[in-house]
N, C-alpha and C positions, 0 to 999 in steps of 0.2 A: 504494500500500500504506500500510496504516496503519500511525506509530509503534509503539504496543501488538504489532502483528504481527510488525515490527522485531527490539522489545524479544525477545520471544517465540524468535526464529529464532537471534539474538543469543546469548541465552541455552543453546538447542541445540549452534550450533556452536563455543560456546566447551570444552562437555565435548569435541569430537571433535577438536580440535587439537591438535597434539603441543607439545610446550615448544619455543620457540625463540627466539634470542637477539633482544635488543631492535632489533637491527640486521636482523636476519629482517622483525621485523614493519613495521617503518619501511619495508624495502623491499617488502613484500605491500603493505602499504597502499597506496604512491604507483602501484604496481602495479596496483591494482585503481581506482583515481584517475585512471588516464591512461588506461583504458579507455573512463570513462566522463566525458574530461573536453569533448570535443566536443558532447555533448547540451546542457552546461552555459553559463551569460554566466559571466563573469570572476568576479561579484560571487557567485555562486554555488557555483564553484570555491574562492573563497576563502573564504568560509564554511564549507565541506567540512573547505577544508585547517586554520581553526580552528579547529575542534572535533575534529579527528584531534590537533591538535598540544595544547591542554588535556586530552586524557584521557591522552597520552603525559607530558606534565608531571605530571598530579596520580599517576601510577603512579610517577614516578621520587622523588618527592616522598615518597611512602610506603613506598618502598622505598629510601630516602636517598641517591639516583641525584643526579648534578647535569647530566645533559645539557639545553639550552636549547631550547625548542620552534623557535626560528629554524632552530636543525640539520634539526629533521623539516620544516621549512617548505621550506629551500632543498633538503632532499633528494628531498621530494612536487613540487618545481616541477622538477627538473632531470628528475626518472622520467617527468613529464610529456612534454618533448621528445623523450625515448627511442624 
């Protein structure tokens, strides 16, 4: 699938999501990360888990949050094992 389709779907299901706390999302994501983290090499996986954890920093950033992206890091590694 292409980015732009991504982008696109992204954008859909963000209207259908209910509100939920930052701690909801961190664990959806790693959630939905460990599903899919067997199809992936390692170098893969952690590219995933950086760009989950910069978009969770620049939101905490704009909304004057101080939680550290290592938190979502080790929390996407551990949901991993689950």
């Amino acid at each position: 699938m292409k980015a732009a389709k991504i982008v696109e779907m992204w954008g859909r299901a963000s209207r259908q999501v209910p509100v939920t706390s930052d701690d909801d999302i961190v664990q959806m994501f790693a959630n939905e990360i460990s599903k899919l983290s067997y199809k992936l090499t390692e170098e893969e996986l952690y590219r995933l888990i950086a760009v989950g954890a910069l978009v969770y920093q620049r939101g905490f950033r704009e909304f004057d949050g101080n939680v550290m992206a290592d938190l979502l890091i080790r929390t996407l590694r551990e949901g991993g094992r689950a």
